[in-house]
Biotite code that builds the C-alpha atoms (Angstrom):
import biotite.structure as struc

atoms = struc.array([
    struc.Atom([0.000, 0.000, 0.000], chain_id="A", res_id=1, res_name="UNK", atom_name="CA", element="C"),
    struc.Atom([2.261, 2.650, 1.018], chain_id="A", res_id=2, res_name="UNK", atom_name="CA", element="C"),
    struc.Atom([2.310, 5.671, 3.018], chain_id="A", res_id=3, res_name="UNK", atom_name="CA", element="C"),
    struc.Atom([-1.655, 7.254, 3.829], chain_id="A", res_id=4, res_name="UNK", atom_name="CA", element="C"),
    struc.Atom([-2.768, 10.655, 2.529], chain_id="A", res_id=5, res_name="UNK", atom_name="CA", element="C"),
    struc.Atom([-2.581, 11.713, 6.503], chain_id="A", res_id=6, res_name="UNK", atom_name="CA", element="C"),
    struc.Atom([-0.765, 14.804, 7.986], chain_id="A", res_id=7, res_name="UNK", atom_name="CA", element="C"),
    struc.Atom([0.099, 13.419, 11.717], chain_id="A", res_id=8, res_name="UNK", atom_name="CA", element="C"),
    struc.Atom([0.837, 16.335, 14.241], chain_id="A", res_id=9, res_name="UNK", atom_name="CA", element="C"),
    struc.Atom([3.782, 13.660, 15.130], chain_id="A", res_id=10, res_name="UNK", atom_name="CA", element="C"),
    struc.Atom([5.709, 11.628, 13.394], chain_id="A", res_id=11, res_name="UNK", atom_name="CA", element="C"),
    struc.Atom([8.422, 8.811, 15.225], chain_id="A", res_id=12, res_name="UNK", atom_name="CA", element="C"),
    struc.Atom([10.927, 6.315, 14.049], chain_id="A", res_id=13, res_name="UNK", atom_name="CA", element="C"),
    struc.Atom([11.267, 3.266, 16.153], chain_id="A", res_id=14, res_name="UNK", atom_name="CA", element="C"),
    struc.Atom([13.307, 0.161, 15.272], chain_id="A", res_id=15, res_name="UNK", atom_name="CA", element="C"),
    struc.Atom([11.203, -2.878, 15.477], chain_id="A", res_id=16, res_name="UNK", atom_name="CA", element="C"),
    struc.Atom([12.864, -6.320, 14.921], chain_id="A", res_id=17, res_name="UNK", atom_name="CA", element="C"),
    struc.Atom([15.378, -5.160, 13.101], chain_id="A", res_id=18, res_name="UNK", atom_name="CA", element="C"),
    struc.Atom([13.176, -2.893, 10.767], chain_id="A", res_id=19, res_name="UNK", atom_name="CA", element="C"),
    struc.Atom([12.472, 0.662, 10.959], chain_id="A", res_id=20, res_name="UNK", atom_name="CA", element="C"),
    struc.Atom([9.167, 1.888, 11.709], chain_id="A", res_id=21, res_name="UNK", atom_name="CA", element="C"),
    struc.Atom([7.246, 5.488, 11.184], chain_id="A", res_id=22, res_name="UNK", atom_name="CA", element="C"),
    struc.Atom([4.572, 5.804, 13.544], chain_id="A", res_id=23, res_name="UNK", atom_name="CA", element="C"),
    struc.Atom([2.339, 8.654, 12.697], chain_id="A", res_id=24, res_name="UNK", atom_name="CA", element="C"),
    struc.Atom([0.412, 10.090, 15.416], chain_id="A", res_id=25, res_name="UNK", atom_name="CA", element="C"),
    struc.Atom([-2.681, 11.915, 14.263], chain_id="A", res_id=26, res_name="UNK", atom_name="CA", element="C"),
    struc.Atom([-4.486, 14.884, 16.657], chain_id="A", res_id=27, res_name="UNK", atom_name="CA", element="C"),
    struc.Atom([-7.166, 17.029, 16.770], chain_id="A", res_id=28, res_name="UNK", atom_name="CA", element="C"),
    struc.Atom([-7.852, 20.351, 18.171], chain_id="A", res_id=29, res_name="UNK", atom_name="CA", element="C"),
    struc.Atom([-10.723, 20.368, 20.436], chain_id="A", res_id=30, res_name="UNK", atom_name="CA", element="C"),
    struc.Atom([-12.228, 22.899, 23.292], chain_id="A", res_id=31, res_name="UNK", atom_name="CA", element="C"),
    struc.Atom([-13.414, 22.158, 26.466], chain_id="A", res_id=32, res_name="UNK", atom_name="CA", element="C"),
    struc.Atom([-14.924, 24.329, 29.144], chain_id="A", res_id=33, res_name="UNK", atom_name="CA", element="C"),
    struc.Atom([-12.789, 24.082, 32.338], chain_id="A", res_id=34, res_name="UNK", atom_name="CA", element="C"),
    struc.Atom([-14.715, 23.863, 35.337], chain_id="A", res_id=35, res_name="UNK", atom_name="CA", element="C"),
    struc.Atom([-12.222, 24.949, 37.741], chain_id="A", res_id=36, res_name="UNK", atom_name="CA", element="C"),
    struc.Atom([-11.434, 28.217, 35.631], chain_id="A", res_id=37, res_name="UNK", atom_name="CA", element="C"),
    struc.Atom([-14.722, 28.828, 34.524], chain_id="A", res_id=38, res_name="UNK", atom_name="CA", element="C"),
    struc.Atom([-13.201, 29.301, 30.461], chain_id="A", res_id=39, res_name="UNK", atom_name="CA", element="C"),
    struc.Atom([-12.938, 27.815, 27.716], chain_id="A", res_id=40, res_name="UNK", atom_name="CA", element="C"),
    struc.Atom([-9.255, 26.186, 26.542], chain_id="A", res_id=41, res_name="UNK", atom_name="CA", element="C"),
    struc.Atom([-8.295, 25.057, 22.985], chain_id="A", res_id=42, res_name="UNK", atom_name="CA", element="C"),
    struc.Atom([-6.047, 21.649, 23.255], chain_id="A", res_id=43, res_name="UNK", atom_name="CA", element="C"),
    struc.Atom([-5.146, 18.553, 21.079], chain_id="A", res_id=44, res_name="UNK", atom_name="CA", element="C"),
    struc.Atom([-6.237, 15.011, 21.469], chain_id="A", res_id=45, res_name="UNK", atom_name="CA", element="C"),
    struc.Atom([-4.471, 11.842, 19.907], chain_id="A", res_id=46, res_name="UNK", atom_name="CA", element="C"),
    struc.Atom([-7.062, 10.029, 17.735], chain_id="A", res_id=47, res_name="UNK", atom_name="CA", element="C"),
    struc.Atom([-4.940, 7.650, 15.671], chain_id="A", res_id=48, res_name="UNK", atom_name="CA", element="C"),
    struc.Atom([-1.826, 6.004, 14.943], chain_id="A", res_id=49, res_name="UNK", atom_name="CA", element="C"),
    struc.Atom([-0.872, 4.964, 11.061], chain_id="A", res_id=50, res_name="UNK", atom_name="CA", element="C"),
    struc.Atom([2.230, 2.766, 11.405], chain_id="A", res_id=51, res_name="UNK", atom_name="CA", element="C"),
    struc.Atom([4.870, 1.699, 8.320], chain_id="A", res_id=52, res_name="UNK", atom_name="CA", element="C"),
    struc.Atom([7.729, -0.634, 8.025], chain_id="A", res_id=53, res_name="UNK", atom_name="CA", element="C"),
    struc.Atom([10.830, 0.542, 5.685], chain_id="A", res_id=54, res_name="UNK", atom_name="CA", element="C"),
    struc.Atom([11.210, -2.003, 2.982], chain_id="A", res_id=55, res_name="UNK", atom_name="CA", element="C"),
    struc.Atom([14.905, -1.183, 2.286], chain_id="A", res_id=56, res_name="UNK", atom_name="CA", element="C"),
    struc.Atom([15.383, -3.548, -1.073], chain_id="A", res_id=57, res_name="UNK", atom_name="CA", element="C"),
    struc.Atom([11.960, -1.810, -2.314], chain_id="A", res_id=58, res_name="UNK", atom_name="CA", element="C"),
    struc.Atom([12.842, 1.426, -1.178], chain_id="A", res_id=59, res_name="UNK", atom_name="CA", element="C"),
    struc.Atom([8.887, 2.061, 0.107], chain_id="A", res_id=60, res_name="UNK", atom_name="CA", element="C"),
    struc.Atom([6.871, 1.763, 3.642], chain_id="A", res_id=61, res_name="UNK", atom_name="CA", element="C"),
    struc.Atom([4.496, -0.890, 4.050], chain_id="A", res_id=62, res_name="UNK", atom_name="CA", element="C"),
    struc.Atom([1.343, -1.004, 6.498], chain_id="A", res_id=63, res_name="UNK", atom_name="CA", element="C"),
    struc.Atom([1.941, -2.860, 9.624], chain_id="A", res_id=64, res_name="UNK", atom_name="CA", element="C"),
    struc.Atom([-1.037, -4.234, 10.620], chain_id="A", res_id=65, res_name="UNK", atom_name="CA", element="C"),
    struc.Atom([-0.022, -5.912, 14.234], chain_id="A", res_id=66, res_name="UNK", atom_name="CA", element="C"),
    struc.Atom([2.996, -5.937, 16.092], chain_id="A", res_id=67, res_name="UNK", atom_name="CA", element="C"),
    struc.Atom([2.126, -9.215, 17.558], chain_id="A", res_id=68, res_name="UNK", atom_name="CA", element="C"),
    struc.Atom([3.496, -9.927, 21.015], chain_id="A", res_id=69, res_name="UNK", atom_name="CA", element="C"),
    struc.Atom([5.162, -6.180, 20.927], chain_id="A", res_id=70, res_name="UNK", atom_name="CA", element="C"),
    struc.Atom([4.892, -3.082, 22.375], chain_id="A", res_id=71, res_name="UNK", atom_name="CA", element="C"),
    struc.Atom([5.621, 0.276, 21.686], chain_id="A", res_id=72, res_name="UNK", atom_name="CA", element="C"),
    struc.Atom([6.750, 3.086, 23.916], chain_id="A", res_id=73, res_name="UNK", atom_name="CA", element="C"),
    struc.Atom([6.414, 6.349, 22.364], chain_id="A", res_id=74, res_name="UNK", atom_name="CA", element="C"),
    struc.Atom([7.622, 9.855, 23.888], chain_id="A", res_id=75, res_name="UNK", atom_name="CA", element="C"),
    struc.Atom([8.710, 13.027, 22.439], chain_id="A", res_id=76, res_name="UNK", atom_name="CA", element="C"),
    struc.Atom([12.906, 12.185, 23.176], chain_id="A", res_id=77, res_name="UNK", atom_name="CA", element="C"),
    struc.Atom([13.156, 8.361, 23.228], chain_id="A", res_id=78, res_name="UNK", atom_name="CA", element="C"),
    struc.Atom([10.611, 5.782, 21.765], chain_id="A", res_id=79, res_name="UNK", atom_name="CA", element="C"),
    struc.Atom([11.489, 2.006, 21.843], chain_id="A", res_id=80, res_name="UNK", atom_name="CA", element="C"),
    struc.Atom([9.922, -1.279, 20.760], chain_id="A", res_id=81, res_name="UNK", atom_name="CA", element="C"),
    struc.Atom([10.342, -4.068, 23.275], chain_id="A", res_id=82, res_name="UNK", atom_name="CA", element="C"),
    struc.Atom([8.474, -8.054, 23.398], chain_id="A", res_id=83, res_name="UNK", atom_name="CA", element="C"),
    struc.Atom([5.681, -7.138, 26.165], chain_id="A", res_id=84, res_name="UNK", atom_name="CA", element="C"),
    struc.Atom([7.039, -10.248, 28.838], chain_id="A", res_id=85, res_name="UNK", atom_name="CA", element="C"),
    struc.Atom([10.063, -8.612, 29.001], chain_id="A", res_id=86, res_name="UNK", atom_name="CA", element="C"),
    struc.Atom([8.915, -5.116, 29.651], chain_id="A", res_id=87, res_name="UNK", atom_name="CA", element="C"),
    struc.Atom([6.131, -7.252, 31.993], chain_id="A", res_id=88, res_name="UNK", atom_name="CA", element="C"),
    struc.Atom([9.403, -8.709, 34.122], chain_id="A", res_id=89, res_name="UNK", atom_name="CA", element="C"),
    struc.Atom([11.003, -4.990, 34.325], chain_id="A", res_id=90, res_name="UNK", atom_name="CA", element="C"),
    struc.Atom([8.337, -2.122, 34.804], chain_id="A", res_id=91, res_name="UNK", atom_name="CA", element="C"),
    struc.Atom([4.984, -1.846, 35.639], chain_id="A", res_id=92, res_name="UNK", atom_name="CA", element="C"),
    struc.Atom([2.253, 0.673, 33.724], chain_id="A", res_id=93, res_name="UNK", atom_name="CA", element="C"),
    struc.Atom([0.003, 3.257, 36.105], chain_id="A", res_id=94, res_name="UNK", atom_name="CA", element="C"),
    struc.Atom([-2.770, 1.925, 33.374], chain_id="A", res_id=95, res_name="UNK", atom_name="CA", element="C"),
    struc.Atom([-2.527, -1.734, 34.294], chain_id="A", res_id=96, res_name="UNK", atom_name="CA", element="C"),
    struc.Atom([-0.617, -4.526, 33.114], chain_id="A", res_id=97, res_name="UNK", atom_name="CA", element="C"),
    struc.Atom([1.002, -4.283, 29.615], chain_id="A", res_id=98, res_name="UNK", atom_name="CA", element="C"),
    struc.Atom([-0.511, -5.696, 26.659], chain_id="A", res_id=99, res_name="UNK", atom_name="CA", element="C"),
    struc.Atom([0.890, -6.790, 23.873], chain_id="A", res_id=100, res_name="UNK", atom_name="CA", element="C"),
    struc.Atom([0.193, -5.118, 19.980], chain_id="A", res_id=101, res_name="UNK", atom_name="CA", element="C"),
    struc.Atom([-0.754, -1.781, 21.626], chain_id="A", res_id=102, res_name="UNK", atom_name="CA", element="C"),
    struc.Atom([1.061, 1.699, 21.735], chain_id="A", res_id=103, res_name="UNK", atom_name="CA", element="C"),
    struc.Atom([1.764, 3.508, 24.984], chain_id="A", res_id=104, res_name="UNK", atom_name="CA", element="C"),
    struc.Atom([2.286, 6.869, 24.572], chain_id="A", res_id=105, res_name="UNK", atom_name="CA", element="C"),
    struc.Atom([2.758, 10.152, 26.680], chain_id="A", res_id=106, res_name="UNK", atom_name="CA", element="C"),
    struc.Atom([1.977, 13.711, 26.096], chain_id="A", res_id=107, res_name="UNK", atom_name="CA", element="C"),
    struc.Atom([4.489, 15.844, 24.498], chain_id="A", res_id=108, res_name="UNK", atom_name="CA", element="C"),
    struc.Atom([3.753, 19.390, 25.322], chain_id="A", res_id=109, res_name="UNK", atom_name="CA", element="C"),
    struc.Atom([5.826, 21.000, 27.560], chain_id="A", res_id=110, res_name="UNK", atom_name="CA", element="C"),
    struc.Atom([3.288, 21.696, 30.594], chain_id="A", res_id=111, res_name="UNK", atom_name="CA", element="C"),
    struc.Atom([0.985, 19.493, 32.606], chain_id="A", res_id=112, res_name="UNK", atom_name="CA", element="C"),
    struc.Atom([-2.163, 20.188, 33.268], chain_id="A", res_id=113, res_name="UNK", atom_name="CA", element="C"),
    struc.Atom([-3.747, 19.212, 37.151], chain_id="A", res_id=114, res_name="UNK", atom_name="CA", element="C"),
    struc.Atom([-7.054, 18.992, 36.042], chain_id="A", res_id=115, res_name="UNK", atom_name="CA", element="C"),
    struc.Atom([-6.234, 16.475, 32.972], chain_id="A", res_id=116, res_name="UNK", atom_name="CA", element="C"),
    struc.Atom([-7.888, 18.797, 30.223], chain_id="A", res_id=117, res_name="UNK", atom_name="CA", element="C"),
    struc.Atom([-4.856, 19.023, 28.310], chain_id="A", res_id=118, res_name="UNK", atom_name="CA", element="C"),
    struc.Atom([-2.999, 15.944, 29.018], chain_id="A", res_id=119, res_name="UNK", atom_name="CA", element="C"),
    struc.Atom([-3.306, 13.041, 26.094], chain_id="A", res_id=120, res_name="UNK", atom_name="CA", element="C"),
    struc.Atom([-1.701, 9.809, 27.162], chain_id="A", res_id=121, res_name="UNK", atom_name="CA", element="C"),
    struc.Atom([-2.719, 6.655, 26.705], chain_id="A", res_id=122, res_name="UNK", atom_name="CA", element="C"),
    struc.Atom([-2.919, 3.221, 25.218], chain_id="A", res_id=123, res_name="UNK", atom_name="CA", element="C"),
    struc.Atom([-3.888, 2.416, 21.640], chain_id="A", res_id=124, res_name="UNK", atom_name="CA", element="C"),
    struc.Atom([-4.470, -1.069, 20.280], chain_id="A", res_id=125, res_name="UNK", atom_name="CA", element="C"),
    struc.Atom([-5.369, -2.904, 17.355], chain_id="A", res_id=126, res_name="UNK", atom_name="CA", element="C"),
    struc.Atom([-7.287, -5.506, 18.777], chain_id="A", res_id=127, res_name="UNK", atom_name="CA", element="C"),
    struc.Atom([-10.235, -2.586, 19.455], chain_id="A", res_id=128, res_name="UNK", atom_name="CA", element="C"),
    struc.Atom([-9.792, 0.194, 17.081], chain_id="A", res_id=129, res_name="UNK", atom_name="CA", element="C"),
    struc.Atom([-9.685, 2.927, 19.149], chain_id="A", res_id=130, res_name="UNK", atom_name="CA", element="C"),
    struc.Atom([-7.129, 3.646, 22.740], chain_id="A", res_id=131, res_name="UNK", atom_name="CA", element="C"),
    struc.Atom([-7.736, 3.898, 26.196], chain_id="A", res_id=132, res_name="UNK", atom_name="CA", element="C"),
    struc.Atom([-7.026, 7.495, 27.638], chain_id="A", res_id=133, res_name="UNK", atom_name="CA", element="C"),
    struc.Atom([-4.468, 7.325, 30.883], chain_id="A", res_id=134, res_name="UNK", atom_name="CA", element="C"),
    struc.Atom([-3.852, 10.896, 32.221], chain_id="A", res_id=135, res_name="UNK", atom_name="CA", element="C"),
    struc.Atom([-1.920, 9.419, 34.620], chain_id="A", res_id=136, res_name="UNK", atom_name="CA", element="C"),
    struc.Atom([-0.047, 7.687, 32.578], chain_id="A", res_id=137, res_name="UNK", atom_name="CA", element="C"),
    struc.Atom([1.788, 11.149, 31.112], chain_id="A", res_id=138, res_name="UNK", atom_name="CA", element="C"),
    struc.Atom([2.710, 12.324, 34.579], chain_id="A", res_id=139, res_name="UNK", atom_name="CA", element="C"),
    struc.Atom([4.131, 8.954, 36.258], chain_id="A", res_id=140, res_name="UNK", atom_name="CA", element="C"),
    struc.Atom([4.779, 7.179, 32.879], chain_id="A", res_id=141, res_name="UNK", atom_name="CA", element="C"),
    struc.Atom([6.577, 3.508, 33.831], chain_id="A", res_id=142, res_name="UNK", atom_name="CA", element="C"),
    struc.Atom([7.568, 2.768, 37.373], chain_id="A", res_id=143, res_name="UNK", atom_name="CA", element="C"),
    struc.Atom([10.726, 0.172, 36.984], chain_id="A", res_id=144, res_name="UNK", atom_name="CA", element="C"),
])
């Protein structure tokens, strides 16, 4: 197939297996009345991933459909793939126990919001097309 029509807010290179990956991280602006402040406040929300594999003797990206018994880490200064029982054995997630073929991923804007309006973390998997939203997850991230 190829690389999508998409402009992604984010984009991220992450070996995988030996391969390289883009994952493109597409947002949306949104507004939201803020009950402690009494205003209004303009703020992005992740609502999809697209994710390609460099074919190197091709010279193209390919869709990657799973990453089977994967996960990936995203962040704004270090993103990693890793097999989900090992990061199981080393760290544990403020969202839970890790699952495999899912992307966790933090917020990266350079403030952090107490009352969560702003903050976009969370979990997105393939299994259920959609993520799960962890605030929490931007502010304590993994605890080793």
């Amino acid at each position: 197939m190829g690389i999508s029509k998409h402009v992604w807010n984010i984009n991220y290179l992450v070996e995988f297996e030996g391969h390289l990956l883009l994952v493109g991280r597409r947002r949306k602006k949104t507004k939201k009345i803020v009950p402690k402040r009494g205003r209004e406040i303009e703020y992005e929300r992740t609502v999809g991933f697209d994710v390609y594999r460099w074919i190197q003797e091709e010279k193209r990206w390919s869709d990657v459909e799973d990453i089977g018994n994967n996960v990936i880490l995203l962040g704004k200064y270090s993103s990693i793939s890793i097999p989900v029982d090992h990061l199981k054995a080393k760290c544990e997630c403020i969202c839970g126990d890790f699952k495999a073929n899912c992307i966790y991923f933090i917020d990266d804007v350079r403030y952090w919001s107490s009352d969560h309006t702003r903050n976009d973390a969370g979990v997105y998997t393939w299994q259920v097309t959609g993520y799960i939203r962890c605030p929490s997850l931007g502010r304590h991230g993994l605890v080793p």
